[in-house]
C-alpha positions in Angstrom: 107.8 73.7 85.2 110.1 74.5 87.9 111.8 77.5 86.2 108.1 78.6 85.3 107.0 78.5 88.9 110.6 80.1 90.6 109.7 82.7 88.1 105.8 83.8 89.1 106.9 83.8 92.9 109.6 86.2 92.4 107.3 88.3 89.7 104.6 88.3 92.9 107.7 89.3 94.9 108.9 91.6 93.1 105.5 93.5 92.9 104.9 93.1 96.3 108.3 95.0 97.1 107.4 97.8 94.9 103.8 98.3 96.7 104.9 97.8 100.1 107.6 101.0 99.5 104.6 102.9 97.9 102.5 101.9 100.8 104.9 103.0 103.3 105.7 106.1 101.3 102.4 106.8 101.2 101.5 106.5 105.3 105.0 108.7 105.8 103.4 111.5 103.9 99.9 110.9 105.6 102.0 111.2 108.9 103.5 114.3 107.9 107.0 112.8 108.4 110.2 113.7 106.4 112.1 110.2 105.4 115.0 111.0 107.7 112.1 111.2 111.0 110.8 108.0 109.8 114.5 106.2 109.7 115.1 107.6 113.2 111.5 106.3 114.3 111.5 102.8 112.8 115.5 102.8 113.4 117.2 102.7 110.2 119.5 104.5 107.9 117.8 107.3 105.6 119.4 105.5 102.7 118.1 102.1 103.9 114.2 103.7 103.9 114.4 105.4 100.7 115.4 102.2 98.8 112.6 100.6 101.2 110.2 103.0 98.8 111.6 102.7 96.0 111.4 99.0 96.1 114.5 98.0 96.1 115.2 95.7 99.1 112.7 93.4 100.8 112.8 94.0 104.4 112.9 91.7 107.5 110.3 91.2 109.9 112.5 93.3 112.8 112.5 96.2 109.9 109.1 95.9 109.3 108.0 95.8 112.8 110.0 98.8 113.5 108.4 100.9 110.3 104.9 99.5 111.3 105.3 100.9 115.1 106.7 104.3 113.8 103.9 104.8 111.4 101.1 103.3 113.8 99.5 100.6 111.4 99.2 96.7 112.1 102.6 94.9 111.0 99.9 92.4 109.4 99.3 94.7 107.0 102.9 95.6 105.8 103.4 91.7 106.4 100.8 90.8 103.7 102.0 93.2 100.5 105.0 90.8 101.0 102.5 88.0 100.7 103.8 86.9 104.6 100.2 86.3 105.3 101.4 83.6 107.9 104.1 85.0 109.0 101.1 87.7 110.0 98.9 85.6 111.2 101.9 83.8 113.6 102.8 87.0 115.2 99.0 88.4 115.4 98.1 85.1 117.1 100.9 85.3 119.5 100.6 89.1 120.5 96.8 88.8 120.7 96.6 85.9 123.1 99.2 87.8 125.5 97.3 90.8 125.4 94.2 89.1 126.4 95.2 87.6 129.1 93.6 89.2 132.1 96.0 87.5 134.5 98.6 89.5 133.6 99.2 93.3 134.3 99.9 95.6 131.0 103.4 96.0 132.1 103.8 92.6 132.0 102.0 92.4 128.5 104.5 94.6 127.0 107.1 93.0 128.6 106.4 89.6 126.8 105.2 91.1 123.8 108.6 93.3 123.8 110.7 89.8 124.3 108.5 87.7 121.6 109.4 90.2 119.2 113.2 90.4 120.0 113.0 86.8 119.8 111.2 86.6 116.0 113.7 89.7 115.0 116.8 87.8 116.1 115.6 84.6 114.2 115.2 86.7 111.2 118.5 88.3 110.9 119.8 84.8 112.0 118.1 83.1 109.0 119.1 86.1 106.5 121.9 84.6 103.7 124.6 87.0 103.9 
């Protein structure tokens, strides 16, 4: 049952991959961008973007935040093809609640926001098998 289950999650995964690099594919070419002007937006390799779509590699939160900030769309919604919905929610939660907050200035906003992120993108290369 196990085997059966370890199975359908990586099947969903697997598909999820492969829809996430047409998805990002897809808002490249809506943003009239070249894959090489994407890489040096979201800051990564051009080879490391085209295997993104093509579906070969399943990116990390940092990645994703960087592609998600370079194409102008919610992480959230490159966070869920992965089926990360919490993961999306977490960081939604997070970035909304400091952006609401009136006692703060909008530098200081993006000054936490900026940090949070560091911090979730440091945990996730940390927590990466190598």
């Amino acid at each position: 049952m196990t085997d059966r289950t370890d199975s359908r999650t990586e099947a969903r995964s697997v598909r999820g991959v492969g829809a996430l690099g047409e998805f990002i594919k897809s808002q490249r070419r809506i943003a009239d961008l070249s894959q090489r002007e994407l890489a040096r937006l979201a800051d990564l390799s051009d080879a490391y973007l085209s295997q993104l779509e093509r579906g070969l590699h399943e990116p990390s939160v940092r990645v994703l935040n960087g592609l998600a900030q370079a194409l102008n769309v919610p992480s959230e919604k490159l966070l869920a093809y992965l089926g990360r919905h919490d993961d999306a929610a977490a960081a939604h939660s997070t970035e909304s609640v400091i952006a609401t907050d009136e006692r703060l200035t909008e530098t200081q906003k993006q000054s936490m926001i900026d940090i949070y992120r560091a911090f979730i993108a440091a945990n996730d290369v940390a927590a990466t098998p190598e």
